[in-house]
C-alpha positions, 0 to 999 in steps of 0.5 A: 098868318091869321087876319080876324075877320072883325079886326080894328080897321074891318069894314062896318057891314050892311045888315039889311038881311033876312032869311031863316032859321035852323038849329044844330046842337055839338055834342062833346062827350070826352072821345071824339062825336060823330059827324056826318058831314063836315060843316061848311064854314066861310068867313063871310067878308063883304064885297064893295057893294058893302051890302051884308045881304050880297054876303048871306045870299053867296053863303047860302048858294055854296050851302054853308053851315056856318061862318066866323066871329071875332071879338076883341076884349080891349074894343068890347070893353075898352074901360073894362065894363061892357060897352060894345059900339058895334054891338057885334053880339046883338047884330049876330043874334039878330042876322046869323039865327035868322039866316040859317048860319052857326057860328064859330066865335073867337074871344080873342083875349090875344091876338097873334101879335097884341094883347087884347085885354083892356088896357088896364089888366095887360101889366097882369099876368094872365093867371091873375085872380083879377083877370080871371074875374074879369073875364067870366064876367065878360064872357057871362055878358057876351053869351047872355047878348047871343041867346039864340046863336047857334055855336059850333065852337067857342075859341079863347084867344086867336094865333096864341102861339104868336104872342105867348112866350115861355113864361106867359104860357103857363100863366095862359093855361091857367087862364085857359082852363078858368075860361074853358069852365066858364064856357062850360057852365054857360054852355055845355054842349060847345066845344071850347079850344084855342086857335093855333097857328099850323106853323106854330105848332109843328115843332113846338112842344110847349105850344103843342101842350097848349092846344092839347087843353082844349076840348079840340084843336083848334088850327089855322092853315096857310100853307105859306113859307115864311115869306108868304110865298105859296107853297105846292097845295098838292102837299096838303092832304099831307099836312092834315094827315099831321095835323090829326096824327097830332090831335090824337082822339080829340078832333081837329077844327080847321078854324082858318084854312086859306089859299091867295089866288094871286101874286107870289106863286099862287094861282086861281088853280092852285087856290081851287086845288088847295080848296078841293083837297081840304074839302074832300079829306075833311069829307072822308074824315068828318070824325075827326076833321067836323068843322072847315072855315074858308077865309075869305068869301070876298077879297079886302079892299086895298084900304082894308089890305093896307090897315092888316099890314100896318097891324100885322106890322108886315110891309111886305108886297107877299104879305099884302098879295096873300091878303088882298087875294085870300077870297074865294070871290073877287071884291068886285063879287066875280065868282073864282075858280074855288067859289064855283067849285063849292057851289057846284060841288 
């Protein structure tokens, strides 16, 4: 179950940052680049101090690369013209440059379980003409507002598989593709896929297919059961092994991987042992797996847990454990077993 890191009811950020400034350029030429290292990506949710500063210095002391965001076509253009409160992509181009930090955006035209599209284009299919158009030109606008963002990837639509069904599907691949070009034209040196749920995937050849269009996979990864319980995280080098058996020669960006610390069978241990395991298989296949993002660096406030719910339409005390305890530090900003591990790794 993927949660956007700047959903409906996110918390309103602090931006009283400064930092520095770095470039990286992802060159995506048909086979698989050729990565170093894997990058270091964290969503980068804020403490109760609500200061986005606290956020840009925990990043920086764990050396990540990057971090995520999330924009909602319905709320950056509720009426269909472009008219963003917060101006999300304004404040990214003004902190993330600044700050030394790429950024891996989702447009989330979708969202695991809503369509996102305002509100008068949702009773057409995807593969309208009309939507398509509208959609470049969103798009068009979204990236001329970020010219000095860094991008490690570019997502059209979060956790489709949960939302798209038989016949949408195919009407999303057309959609996808139109996009994808657009993407493309604006800048050609971002890998352009969707995001997909792991769950989702396994035993669904349609959504298989799906992802298959992208320029790579793009996975979200909680190794959870049905009824949010945590499952073992020693299986998990198991499940990335599948996951690149899957992708073929196109590489896998682990868009969402995360682990709840507490309540419902997980652990403080077990989260830092999942967190270990991903780290270092993505290290020893930097080709192939080049991009990981931990969610969250900070746990939600009760209010933000219980908003995620009402969204998610899930009242579950497992699901409320899983979101309330995904952090890799506490809300109150104590550094858990998993954070330590990063920054000393």
């Amino acid at each position: 179950m993927m949660v956007p890191f700047m959903g409906p009811e996110a918390e309103q950020m602090n931006f009283h940052a400064i930092a520095r400034h770095v470039a990286f350029a992802t060159i995506l030429t048909g086979a698989a680049p050729l990565w170093a290292d894997p990058l270091l990506s964290v969503a980068g949710t804020m403490d109760a101090s609500e200061d986005y500063a606290v956020v840009l210095d925990a990043l920086d002391a764990i050396d990540a690369d990057a971090t995520n965001l999330t924009l909602y076509w319905d709320l950056m253009a509720p009426d269909g013209a472009y008219a963003p409160d917060p101006d999300w992509p304004a404040i990214a181009n003004l902190i993330y440059p600044a700050a030394d930090l790429q950024v891996s955006l989702n447009i989330a035209v979708v969202d695991m379980v809503a369509d996102r599209r305002p509100v008068a284009l949702q009773q057409r299919a995807f593969s309208d003409p009309e939507v398509i158009a509208a959609f470049d030109e969103f798009l068009t606008t979204v990236m001329a507002a970020m010219p000095d963002v860094t991008f490690t990837s570019i997502g059209i639509g979060n956790e489709v598989d949960g939302y798209l069904d038989d016949v949408t599907i195919d009407e999303y691949a057309v959609f996808f593709a139109a996009a994808s070009d657009t993407i493309h034209r604006l800048a050609p040196e971002v890998p352009v896929g969707m995001t997909v749920t792991w769950d989702g995937l396994e035993d669904n050849p349609q959504i298989q297919a799906l992802a298959a269009l992208g320029d790579v996979w793009m996975i979200n990864y909680y190794p959870l059961t049905p009824e949010f319980q945590a499952r073992d995280p020693r299986n998990t080098a198991a499940d990335l092994v599948d996951m690149l058996a899957m992708a073929g020669r196109k590489p896998v960006f682990l868009t969402e991987a995360g682990y709840p610390s507490g309540g419902c069978g997980a652990s403080e241990a077990m989260q830092l042992a999942f967190v270990q395991q991903v780290d270092q298989f993505a290290a020893a296949n930097a080709a192939k797996m080049p991009l990981v993002t931990y969610v969250w660096l900070h746990d939600l406030s009760e209010e933000s847990v219980t908003a995620y719910a009402d969204y998610y339409g899930n009242p579950s005390e497992c699901f409320s454990a899983f979101l309330g305890t995904l952090g890799l530090r506490s809300h109150t900003g104590r550094d858990k077993a998993a954070y330590s591990w990063l920054r000393n790794r």
